[in-house]
N, C-alpha and C positions, 0 to 999 in steps of 0.2 A: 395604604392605598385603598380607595372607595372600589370593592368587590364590585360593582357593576361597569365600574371602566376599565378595564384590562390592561386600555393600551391607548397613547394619543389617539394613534390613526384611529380606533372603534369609534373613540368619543367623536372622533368627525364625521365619520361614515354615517356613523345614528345622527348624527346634529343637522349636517349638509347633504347625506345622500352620496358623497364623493367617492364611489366605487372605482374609480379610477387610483385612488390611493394605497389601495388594498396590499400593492405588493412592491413599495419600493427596492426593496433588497436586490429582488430579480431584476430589475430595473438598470439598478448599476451595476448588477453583473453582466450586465451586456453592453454596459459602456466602461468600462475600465482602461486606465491611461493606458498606451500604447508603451510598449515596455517596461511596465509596471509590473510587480510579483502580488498574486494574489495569496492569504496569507488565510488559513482557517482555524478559530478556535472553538476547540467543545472542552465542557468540562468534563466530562468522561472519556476523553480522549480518543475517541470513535468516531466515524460520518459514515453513512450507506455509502458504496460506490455513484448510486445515481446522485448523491446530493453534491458529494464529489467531483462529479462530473459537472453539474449544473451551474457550481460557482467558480470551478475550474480554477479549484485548490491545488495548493503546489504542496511537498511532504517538505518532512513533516509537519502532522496536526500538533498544533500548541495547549496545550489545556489550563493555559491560564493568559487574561489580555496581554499585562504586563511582558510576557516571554516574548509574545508574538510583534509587541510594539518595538524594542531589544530589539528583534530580527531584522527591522522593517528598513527600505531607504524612501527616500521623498518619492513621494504621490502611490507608493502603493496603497491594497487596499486590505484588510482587514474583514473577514467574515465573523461573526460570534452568534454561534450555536445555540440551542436553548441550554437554559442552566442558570444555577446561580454561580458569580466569581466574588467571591470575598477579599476584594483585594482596591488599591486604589491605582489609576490610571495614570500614569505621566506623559504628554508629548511633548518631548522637547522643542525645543527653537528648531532643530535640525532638520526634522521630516515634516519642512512643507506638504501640503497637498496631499497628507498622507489622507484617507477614508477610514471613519469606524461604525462597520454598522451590523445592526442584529438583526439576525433573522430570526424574526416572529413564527413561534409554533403552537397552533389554536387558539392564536388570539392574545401572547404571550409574548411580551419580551424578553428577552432573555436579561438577567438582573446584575447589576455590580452591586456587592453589599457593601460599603463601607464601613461598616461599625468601628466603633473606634478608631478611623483614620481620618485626615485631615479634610480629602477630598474626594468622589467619588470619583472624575476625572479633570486634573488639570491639561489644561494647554496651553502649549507657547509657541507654539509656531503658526503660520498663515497658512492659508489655504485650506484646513482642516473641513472635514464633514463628518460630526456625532451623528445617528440618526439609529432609530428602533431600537434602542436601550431602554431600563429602566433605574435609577440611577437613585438610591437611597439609603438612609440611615448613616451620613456621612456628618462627622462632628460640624464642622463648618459647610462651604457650597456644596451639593452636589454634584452640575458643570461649574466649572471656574476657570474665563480664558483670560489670561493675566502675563504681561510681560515683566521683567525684572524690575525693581526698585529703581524711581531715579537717582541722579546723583545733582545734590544740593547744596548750595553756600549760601552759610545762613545770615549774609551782608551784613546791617543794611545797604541795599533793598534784599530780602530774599528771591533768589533765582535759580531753577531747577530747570537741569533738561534730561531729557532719557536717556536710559541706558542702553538701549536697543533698538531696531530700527520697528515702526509699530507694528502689531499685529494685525491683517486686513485678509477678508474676503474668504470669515467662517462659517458654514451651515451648522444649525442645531437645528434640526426636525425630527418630528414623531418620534419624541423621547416623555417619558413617564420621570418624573423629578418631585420627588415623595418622600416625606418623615428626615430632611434634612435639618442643619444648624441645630444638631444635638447639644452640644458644648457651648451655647449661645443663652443668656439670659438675657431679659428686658432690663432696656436703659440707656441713661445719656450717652453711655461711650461702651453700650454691647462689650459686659465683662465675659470675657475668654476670647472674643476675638481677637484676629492676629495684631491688627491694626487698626487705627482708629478710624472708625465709622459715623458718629455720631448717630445713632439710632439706626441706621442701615444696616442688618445686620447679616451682611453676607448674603444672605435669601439664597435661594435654590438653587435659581441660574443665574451667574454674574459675570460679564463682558468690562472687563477693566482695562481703559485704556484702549479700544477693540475700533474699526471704521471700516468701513463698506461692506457688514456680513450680515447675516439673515438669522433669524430666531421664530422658525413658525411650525405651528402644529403638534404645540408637545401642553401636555397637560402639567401643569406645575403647582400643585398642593398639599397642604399639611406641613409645610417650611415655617421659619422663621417667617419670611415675606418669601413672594414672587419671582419677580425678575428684576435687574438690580444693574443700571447702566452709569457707572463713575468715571470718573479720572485722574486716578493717584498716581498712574505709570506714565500715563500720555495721554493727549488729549482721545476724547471718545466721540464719535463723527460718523453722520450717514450710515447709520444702522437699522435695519428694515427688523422689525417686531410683529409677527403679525397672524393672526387665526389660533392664535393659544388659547390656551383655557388656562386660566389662572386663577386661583380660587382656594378659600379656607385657608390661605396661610394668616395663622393668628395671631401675629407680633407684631406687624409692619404689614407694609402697602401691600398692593396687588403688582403693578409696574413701577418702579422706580427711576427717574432719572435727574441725582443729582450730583451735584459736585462738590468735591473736597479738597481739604490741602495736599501738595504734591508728595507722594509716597505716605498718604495717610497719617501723616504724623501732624501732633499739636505746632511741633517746631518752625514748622514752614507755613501756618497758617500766615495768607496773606498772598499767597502764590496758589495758583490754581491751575491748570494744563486747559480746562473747561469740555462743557457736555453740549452738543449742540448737531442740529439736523435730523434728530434721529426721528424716524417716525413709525407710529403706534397704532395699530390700525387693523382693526376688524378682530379685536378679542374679544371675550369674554371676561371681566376683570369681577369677580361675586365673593361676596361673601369672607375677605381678609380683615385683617384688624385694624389696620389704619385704613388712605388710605386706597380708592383704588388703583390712582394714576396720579404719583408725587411730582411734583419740579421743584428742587428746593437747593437754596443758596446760603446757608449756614453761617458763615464763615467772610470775612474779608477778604476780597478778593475770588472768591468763586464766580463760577458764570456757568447756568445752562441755559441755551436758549435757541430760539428757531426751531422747535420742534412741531413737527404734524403730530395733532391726535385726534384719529379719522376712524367715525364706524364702528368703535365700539360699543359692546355693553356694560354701562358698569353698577353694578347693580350689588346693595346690600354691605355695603362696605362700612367699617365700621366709625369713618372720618369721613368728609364731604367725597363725593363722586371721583373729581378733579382737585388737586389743592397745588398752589403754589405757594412757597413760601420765602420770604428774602429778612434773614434774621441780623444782619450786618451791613454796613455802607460798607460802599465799593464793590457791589452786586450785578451780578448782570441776567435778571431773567425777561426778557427784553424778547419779544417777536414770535411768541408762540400762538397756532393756532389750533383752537378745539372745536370740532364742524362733524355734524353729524351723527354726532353719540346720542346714545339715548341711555338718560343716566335718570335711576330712580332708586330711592328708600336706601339714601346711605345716611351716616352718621352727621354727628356737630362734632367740632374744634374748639371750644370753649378756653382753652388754655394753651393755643400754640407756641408760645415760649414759654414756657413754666420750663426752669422753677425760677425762669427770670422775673417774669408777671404771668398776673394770672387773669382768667376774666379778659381777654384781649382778644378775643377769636368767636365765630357763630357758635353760639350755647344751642340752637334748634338744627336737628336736621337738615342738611346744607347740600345742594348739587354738584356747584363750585366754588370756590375761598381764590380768593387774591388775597395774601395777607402780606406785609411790610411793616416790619418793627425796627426800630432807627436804621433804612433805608429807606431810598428811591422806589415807589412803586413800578413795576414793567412796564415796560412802554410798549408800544403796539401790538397789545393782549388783543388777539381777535376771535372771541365765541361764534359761530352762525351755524346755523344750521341744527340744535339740538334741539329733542325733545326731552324736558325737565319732569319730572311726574312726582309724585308721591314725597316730597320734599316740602320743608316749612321754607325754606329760602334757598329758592333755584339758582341764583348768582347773589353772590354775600361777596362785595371789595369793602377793603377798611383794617384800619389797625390804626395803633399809636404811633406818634415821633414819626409823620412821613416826611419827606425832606422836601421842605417848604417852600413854595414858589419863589414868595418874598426872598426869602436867604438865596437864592438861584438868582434873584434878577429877572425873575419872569412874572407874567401879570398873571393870577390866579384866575379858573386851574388851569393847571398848567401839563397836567399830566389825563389819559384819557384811554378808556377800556370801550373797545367794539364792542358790542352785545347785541345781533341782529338777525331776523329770519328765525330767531328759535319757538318752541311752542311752548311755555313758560305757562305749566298748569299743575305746579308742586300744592298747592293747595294756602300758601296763606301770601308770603311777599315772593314776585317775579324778580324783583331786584332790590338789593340794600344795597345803598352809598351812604351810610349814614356815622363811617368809621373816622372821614376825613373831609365832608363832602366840598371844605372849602377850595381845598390841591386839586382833586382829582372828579373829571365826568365820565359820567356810562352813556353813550350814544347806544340807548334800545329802542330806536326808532325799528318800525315793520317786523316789531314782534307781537305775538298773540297771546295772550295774556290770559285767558283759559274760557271768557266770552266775546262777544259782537260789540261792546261797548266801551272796552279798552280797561284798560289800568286804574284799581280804585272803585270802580262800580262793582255793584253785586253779583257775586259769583265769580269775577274777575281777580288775577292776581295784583299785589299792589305794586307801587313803585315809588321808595324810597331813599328820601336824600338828592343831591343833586343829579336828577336823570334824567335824560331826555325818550319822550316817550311820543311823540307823534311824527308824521303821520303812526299806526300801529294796524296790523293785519286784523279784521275782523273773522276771519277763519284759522284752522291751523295752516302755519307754511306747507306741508303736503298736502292742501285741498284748493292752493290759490292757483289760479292757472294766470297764465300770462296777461291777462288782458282784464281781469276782476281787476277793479279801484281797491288801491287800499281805503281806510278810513281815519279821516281827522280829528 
């Protein structure tokens, strides 16, 4: 863990000023469910009376989580003391509602060390709230909320449904998720993972299967990847992401949200539960290996889609900013919009399906990638609102084998990516279509393109391939006021 971030909550207080964050613990100790047991662990087995009193601990003290979880019935709540616990977490399906949270001393979460164990803490039941932990050195995830395996017949057609009813409505906040996916090497199918991932590998914190819960405020680096939203258990849905620092994990993305075949296996590819609604918003996404914010569709039959990704920064990443990718027909990445990020100095993609082909993807520093190799490009991809910086090509669509209007019955093109309002001043093209350009149009009308004189003149970003580029903003979009003309 980086010696000058201690803890989520510090990195935000120095980041935002959010002094009001400073003490969640106390917080919910003054809201704790109404008939609920409150439950305290130290590992030395000791509390002063006052602190005792303060969290209004019930005896006995536990001095290890595991004991205290064991004790526990739905919706209590759990205190953990400073200390380090070496040990891995389980919550079962049974204690809904249950709370696990640390209380931070000088600045200090108190630590679960997994070493050598699977997980730092799994979960499987609803309702749950992680918060002020610091959660590392676990072979695989760190958090990992995952319901059981579904139950599949493998037709034809393949058709899987769950085995439990899903998982909904978890907090993970101001948790520290550090030096995880030990046991994890780079590669197509992440050898030692449990399950097949296809390059996802586990990462820090992973929501599998998971709908309507909150993931904000917790710092997540030094992983395998970041954060990691799938659906191998059940479909994964309206999941809030949001004021993380995610950063330096060197394997994989920064946020991930894709989908795979149902309960992770090769056998069921063709069936998917699908990833969709979730939204991404207001992180910090820097400096990971791939790569900052993935949407990727693998496999026949996967789908993510509809996702918000608002207000981020993603900066330094070692694959384009934003990347979609759709590696198979019968894909659905379809209705996603990215608005308001300010995304500079990430990487190229040069070989997004290696080691199928190579050469198929931006070889130059890229902001955002659309790529589609023998599929359907997305349909109504909506960019606005970004400012693009420090990049050879601020929005890159294109790839081989798109699925041809002609063979559709449609009049080409026939397919068509929004790109609007952004401030497109990466430094050499604003936009490439030049992967397919006879399928598919970029509508970047009332963007700014880095001068007064539009797209193609000097000092201006370019715009190539089939794209529509006028009217275009002679200023940047945060300097146009209502009533300035654009320019033709």
């Amino acid at each position: 863990m980086d010696s000058t971030l201690c803890s989520a909550r510090s990195w935000w207080i120095h980041r935002f000023g959010l002094v009001s964050l400073a003490a969640p613990a106390l917080m919910m100790a003054l809201s704790v469910a109404a008939g609920a047991t409150v439950r305290c662990v130290s590992a030395n087995g000791s509390l002063s009376p006052s602190q005792a009193r303060q969290y209004a601990c019930t005896l006995p003290l536990f001095t290890t989580i595991g004991s205290a979880v064991a004790a526990s019935s739905t919706n209590d709540t759990i205190y953990v003391f400073n200390g380090t616990y070496s040990e891995s977490v389980s919550i079962p399906s049974s204690l809904s509602g249950l709370s696990l949270i640390g209380v931070a001393w000088k600045g200090s979460n108190p630590t679960i060390d997994a070493a050598s164990l699977s997980n730092g803490i799994l979960d499987q039941a609803s309702g749950v709230t992680i918060e002020s932990l610091t959660v590392e050195n676990a072979n695989f995830e760190g958090i990992l909320v995952e319901g059981p395996a579904p139950s599949c017949i493998t037709g034809p057609p393949i058709t899987c449904t769950p085995s439990a009813a899903q998982i909904t409505n978890v907090t993970i906040s101001y948790n520290v998720v550090t030096n995880n996916d030990l046991a994890l090497t780079s590669g197509p199918a992440c050898p030692g993972a449990p399950v097949f991932e296809q390059d996802d590998c586990g990462e820090g914190l992973h929501l599998d299967g998971v709908a309507f819960s909150t993931v904000s405020y917790n710092l997540v680096n030094h992983n395998s990847g970041g954060i990691l939203d799938t659906d191998e258990t059940n479909t994964n849905h309206d999941n809030l992401i949001s004021f993380n620092n995610v950063s330096n994990n060197s394997e994989d993305c920064g946020i991930t949200l894709p989908s795979h075949p149902a309960g992770g296996s090769p056998t069921n590819i063709g069936f998917a539960f699908g990833v969709f609604h979730d939204s991404i918003i207001s992180n910090l996404v820097a400096n990971n290996g791939d790569a900052g914010v993935g949407i990727f569709a693998p496999t026949p039959g996967n789908a993510s889609y509809n996702h918000l990704i608002a207000g981020n920064r993603i900066i330094g990443n070692g694959n384009p900013g934003v990347t979609y990718h759709a590696h198979a027909p019968a894909t659905n990445l379809n209705g996603t919009t990215i608005v308001n990020n300010i995304i500079q100095g990430n990487g190229a993609d040069p070989n997004p399906n290696a080691p199928t082909t190579t050469g198929d993807g931006p070889s130059d520093p890229t902001g955002i990638e659309i790529y589609a190799f023998g599929a359907s490009p997305p349909i109504d991809a909506r960019i606005e609102g970004n400012t693009i910086n420090n990049e050879t090509t601020d929005i890159w669509v294109g790839a081989p084998d798109w699925a041809d209007c002609s063979n559709l019955s449609l009049t080409a093109p026939c397919y068509a990516v929004s790109a609007s309002l952004n401030n497109l001043t990466g430094g050499n093209a604003g936009v490439n279509n030049t992967g397919d350009p006879a399928n598919v149009l970029i509508n970047a009308t009332n963007d700014y393109w880095g001068c007064r004189t539009g797209p193609g003149t000097s000092y201006c970003t370019s715009a190539d391939g089939n794209v529509l580029t006028t009217p275009f903003l002679s200023l940047p979009a945060f300097l146009i006021g209502a009533t300035l003309p654009l320019t033709n």
